[in-house]
N, C-alpha and C positions, 0 to 999 in steps of 0.2 A: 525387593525380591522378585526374581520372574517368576512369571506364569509357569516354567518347568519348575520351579524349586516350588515353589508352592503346591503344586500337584503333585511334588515327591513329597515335600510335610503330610500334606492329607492324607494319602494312600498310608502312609506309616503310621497315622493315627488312628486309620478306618479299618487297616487289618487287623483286626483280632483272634489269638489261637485264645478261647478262653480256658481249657483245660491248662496248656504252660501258663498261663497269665495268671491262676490261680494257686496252683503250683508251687510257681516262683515269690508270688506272692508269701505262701507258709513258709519256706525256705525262706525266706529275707524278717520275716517277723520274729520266726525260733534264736536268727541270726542276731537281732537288735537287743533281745531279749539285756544280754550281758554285757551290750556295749553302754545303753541306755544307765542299765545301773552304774555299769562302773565310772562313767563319768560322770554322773551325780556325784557321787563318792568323792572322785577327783574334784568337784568344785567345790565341797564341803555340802552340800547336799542331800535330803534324802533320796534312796532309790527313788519313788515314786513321783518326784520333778525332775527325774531325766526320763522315765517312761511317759508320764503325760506329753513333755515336749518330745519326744518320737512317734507318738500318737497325733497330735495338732500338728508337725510341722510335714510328716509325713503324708495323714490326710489332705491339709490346703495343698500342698507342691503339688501330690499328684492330679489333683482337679484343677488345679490354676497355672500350672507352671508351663514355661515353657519348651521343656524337656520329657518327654513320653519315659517311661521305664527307667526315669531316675529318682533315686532314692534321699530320702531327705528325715533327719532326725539329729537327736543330742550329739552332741561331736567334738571331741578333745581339744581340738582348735578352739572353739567358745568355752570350754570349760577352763582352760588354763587364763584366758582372760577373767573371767569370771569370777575365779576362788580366792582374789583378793580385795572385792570388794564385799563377796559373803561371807567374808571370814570379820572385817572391818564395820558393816553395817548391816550385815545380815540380809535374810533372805528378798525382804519386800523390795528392799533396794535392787535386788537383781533384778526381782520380776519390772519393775520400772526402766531399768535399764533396756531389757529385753524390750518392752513395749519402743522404747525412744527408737532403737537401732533397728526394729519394723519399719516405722515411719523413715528413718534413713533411708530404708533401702528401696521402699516404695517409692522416696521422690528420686532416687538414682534411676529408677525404671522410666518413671514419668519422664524422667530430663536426659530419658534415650541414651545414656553414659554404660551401659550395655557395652555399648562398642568397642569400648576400652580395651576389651580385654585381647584386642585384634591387638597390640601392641606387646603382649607377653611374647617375647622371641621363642623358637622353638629350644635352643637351649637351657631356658628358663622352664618352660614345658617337662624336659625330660628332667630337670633336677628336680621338679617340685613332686611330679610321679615317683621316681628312684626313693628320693628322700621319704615320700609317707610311704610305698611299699615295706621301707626298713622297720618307721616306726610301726607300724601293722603287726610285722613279724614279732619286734622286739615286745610291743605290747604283748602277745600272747605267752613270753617267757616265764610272766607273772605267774601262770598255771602252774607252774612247776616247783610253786611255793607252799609251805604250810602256810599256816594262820598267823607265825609268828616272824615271817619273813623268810625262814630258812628255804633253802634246797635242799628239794625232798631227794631220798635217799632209800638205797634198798629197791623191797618189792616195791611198795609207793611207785617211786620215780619211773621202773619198768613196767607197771602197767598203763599208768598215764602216755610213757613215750608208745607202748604199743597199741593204744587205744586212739594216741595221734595220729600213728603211723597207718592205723589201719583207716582210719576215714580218709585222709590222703590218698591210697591205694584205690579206697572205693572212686572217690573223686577223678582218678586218670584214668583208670581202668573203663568203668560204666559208661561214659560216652565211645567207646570205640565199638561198643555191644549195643545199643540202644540208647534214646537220647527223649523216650516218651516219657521219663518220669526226669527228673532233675537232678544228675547225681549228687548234689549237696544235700540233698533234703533225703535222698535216699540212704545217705550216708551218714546221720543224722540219725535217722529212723534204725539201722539196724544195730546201729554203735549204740545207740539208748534200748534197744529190744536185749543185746547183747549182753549189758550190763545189768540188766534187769532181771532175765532170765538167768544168768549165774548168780545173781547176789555180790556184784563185783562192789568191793569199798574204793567210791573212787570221788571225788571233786565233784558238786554237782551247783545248779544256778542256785539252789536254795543257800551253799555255804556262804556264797557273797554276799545276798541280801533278800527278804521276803519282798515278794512282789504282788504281793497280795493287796487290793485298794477300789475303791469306788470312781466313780465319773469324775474327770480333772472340772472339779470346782471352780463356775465361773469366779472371778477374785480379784478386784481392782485394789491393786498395790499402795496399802497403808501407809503411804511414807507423808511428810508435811509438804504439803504444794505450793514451796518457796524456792527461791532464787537459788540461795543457798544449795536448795537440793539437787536443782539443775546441773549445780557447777561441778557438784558429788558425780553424778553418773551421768552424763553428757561424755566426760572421756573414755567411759568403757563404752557407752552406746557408740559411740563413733567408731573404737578398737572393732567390737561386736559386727556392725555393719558390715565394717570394711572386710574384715576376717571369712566373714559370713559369703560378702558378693564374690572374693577372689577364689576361693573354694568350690563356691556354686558354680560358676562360670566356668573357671579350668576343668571342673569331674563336666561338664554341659560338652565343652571341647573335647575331653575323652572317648566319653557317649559317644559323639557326631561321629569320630573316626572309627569307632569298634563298629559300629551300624551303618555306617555309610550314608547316613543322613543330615537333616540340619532342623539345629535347637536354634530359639529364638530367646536369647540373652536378657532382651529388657521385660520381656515376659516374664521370665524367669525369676527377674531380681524383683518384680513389683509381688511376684508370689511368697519367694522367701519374706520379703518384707510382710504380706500380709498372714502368712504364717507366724511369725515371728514377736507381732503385735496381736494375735489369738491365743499363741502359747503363753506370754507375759499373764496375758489377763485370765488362763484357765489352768494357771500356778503351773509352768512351764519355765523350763532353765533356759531356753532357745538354741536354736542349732541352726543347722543348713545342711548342703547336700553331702552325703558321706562315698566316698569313691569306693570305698569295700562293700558298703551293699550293692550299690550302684552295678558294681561289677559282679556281684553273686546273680544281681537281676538280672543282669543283659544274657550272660553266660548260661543261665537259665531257660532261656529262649523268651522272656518275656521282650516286647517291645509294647507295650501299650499303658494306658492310664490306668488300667484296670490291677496289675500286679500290687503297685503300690497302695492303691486305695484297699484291695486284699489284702496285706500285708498292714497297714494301718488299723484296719478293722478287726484283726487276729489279735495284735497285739491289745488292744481295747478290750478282746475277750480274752485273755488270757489272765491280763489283770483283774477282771471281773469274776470270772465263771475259772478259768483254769490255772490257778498259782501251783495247785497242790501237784497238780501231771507238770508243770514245767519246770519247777522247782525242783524236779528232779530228774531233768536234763544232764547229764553227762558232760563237763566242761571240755573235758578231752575228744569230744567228737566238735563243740562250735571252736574248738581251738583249731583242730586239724583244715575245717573250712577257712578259718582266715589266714590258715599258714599257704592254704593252696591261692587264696585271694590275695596277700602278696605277693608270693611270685609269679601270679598272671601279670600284677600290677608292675611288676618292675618290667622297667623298658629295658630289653635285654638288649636290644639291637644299639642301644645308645654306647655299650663299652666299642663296639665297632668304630667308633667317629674316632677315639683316642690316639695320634698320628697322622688320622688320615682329615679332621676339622680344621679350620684355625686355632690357634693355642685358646685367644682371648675365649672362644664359643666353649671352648674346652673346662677353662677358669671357671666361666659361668657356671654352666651345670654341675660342677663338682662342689662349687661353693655354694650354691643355693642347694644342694642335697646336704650337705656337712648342718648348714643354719637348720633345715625342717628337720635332721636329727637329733642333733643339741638343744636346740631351744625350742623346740614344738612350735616353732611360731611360724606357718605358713605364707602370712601377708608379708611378714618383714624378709624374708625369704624372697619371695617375689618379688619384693622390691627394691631388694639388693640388686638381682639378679639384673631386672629392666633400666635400674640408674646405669650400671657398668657396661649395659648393652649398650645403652643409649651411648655411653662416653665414649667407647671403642668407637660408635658407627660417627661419633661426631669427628674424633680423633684422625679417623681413615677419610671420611671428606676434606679436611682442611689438606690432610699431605696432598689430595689429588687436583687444587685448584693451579692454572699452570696460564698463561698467556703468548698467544704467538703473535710478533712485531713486524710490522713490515712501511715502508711508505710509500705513498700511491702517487698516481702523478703529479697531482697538486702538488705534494710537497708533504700532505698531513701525515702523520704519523700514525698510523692505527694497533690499537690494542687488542686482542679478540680472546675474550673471558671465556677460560672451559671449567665449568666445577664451581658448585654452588657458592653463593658470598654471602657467609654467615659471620656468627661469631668467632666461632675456628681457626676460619682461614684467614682471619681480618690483618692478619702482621705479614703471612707469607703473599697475600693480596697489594698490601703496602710497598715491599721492598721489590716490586718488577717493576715499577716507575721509574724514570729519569727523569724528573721536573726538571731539573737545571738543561741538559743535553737535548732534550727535545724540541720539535718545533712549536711554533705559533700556535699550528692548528692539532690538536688531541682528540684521537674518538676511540671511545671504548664501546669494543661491541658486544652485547648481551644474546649475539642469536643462539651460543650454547652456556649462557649461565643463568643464573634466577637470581635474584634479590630475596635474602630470607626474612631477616630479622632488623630490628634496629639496630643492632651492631654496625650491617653492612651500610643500611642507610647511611649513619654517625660517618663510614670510613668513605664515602663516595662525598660527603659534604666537605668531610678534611681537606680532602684530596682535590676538589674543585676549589676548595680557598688556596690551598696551595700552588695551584697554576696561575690562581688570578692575580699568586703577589707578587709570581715571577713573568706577569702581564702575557698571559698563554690564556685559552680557551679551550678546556675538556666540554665535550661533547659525548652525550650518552646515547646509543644507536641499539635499536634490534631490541628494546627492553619489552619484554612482554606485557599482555594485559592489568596479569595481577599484578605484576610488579607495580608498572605504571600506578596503580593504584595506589599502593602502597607509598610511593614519593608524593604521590598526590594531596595526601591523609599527612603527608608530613610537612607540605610543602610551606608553611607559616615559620619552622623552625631550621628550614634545610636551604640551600641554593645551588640547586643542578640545572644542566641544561639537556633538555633534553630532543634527542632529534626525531622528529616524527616520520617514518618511514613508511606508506599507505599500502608497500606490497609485501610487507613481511608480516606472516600471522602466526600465534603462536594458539596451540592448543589449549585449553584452562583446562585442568583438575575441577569438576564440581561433583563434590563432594555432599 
């Protein structure tokens, strides 16, 4: 990192508005309130091991993390992992789980694999945003259910739509007026004043679940400390991790662009980890970073550590000291919030690319929004999306590998390689040869191509046995450093010749 990025981290860490930071802070806690539960719920769970993990995971991130004013708690993405192995072995299991996929994520920090996430193409980007904006919204449809499933009907269903409708209103309206109070929270406040003061019958946090409880109970996970067990929850701790770091990472990327800043990733993931293995052990479901709070933060005006450690500490007392005032929260006012929180979250700008992208970019982000709305499953999403990027970008190198022939006075024949010699291109690299038709003397020149992989190796050792049994000598010219290297490393299993040229140099990548 330079010295200017460094000094723009600090500055954004050093400035503090504490009034928004606090603020935003109770706006994001009121906010978790129902997220918390409800995906306990979703993992088979009680409420109060999805609030304890939004309390520990939210406290460590924001003290440890490497993301100022990101928000970190229980999160549907681990819970749909999760609820099939607490359904199958129960809770202690999970909390072990949760502990293992800490330590995952901690040593992915240590071992600087942070960086990774440089590899999520920006198509991949806007499908994984689109796709959880939907499920954000679709989640909040639930509200509009009775107890027995149904879709509420009559007066029911019109006051909940216009108790949605109105904190939405408040939401666009209030920052065009003023921006000193937070309009979600402000929104929030009057929609529950509102309701309160008429005696309105409407959905409140208490119908879902009591949230009423003590300090999350330090708890080392009761399961038997064998092999066996290992083999039990090692695969969800790995799901868990990885679920965990690809989320963290992409809502860290989000952040960076909404604030014009920069998060430091393997920070990040050694916090989520170490959050992660605090939650486990203080009877915590585990989570990671959630992008709808995330976004209720930033949009809030918080930028600092201080929101979320407010926010962490609110909800701690809420459980503690205030079940009874927020249990009777209005669902209809945190629904309206997270209906305006997905559609900040949807990249509106992305339906613009359609026509105007490449189709394959196009593929991608509609397919990886289609998987994060069907299958809740973000990581797999993600990794759809980077395999098919990957194939396109390998796809599009091989077509462009190309050789121009000429012969020089000698008499030799020269070859001169444009376009990477990988795997890809290993058969259309093959058939621009004339072994038989050519001269004695063969040079291939590498001053515009690179040596990738061992494919290409394999195809430059064929190809020099091939001249030698038509009694011809290929010659390799112009290969660069790394490359060199590379044949160098292989040189026991391979037989090239290669021409040492002391005026041509090539740049390295050090990386």
């Amino acid at each position: 990192m330079s010295f200017q990025s460094s000094l723009r981290l600090f500055d954004f860490e050093q400035r503090i508005d504490y009034r928004k930071e606090i603020l935003s802070g109770l706006t994001v806690a009121l906010a978790l309130v129902p997220e918390a539960v409800a995906f306990a719920l979703m993992a088979g769970l009680s409420p109060l091991t999805g609030l304890y993990a939004a309390f520990v995971m939210g406290l460590v991130t924001s003290v440890l993390g490497g993301r100022p004013g990101m928000i970190s708690g229980a999160t549907g993405a681990v819970a749909v992992v999760i609820v099939t192995l607490a359904k199958s072995h129960g809770v202690e299991y999970v909390f072990a789980a949760v502990v293992l996929a800490g330590i995952i994520q901690v040593s992915a920090g240590l071992l600087r694999l942070g960086k990774l996430i440089r590899l999520v193409p920006q198509p991949v980007i806007y499908g994984f945003v689109n796709g959880l904006a939907v499920v954000i919204f679709m989640a909040q449809l639930g509200q509009f259910k009775d107890a027995q499933g149904q879709w509420l009907s009559g007066s029911a269903l019109y006051l909940g739509l216009g108790l949605v409708g109105l904190t939405m209103a408040i939401i666009y309206i209030v920052p065009r007026w003023t921006r000193a109070v937070p309009a979600s929270l402000l929104a929030i406040l009057l929609v529950f004043a509102l309701v309160l003061g008429l005696g309105l019958e409407t959905k409140t946090v208490g119908d879902i679940a009591s949230i009423e409880g003590g300090f999350p109970p330090f708890h080392i996970p009761a399961i038997p400390w064998a092999w066996d067990t290992l083999e039990i929850v090692f695969p969800y701790a790995l799901i868990v991790a990885g679920v965990g770091l690809i989320e963290s990472l992409l809502t860290l990327n989000i952040v960076d662009e909404i604030t014009q800043t920069r998060g430091r990733g393997n920070k990040e993931a050694v916090a989520q980890g170490t959050a992660n293995i605090l939650s486990g052990l203080f009877s915590g479901m585990g989570g990671c970073a959630m992008i709808g709070q995330s976004l209720i933060n930033i949009s809030s005006g918080a930028r600092a550590r201080l929101s979320g450690i407010t926010a962490s500490m609110l909800l701690l007392s809420f459980i503690l000291f205030g079940s009874s005032l927020i249990e009777k929260l209005p669902m209809a006012a945190l629904t309206g919030v997270m209906i305006m929180v997905a559609i900040g979250t949807f990249e509106w700008a992305s339906l613009r690319t359609f026509r105007k992208m490449p189709f394959s970019d196009t593929l991608v982000m509609v397919l990886v929004t289609v998987i994060t709305i069907v299958l809740h499953n973000l990581a797999l999403a993600v990794l759809v999306g980077v395999i098919i990027s990957a194939l396109v970008f390998a796809w599009d190198n091989a077509k462009r590998i190309r050789a121009r022939k000429f012969l020089d006075e000698s008499g030799a024949k020269h070859y001169e390689l444009f376009g990477p010699l990988f795997f890809g291109s290993i058969s259309a690299f093959q058939e621009k040869f004339d072994v038989e038709g050519d001269p004695q003397r063969v040079i291939l020149d590498f001053a515009e191509s690179r040596i990738v992989d061992m494919s290409a190796i394999d195809a430059l050792n064929k190809l020099t046995e091939r001249y030698q049994k038509a009694g011809k000598e290929l010659i390799l010219r112009h290969v660069s450093p790394d490359c060199q290297v590379l044949l160098a490393n292989a040189s026991e299993i391979i037989d090239v010749n290669l021409d040492e040229d002391p005026t041509y140099k090539v740049m390295v990548d050090r990386i």
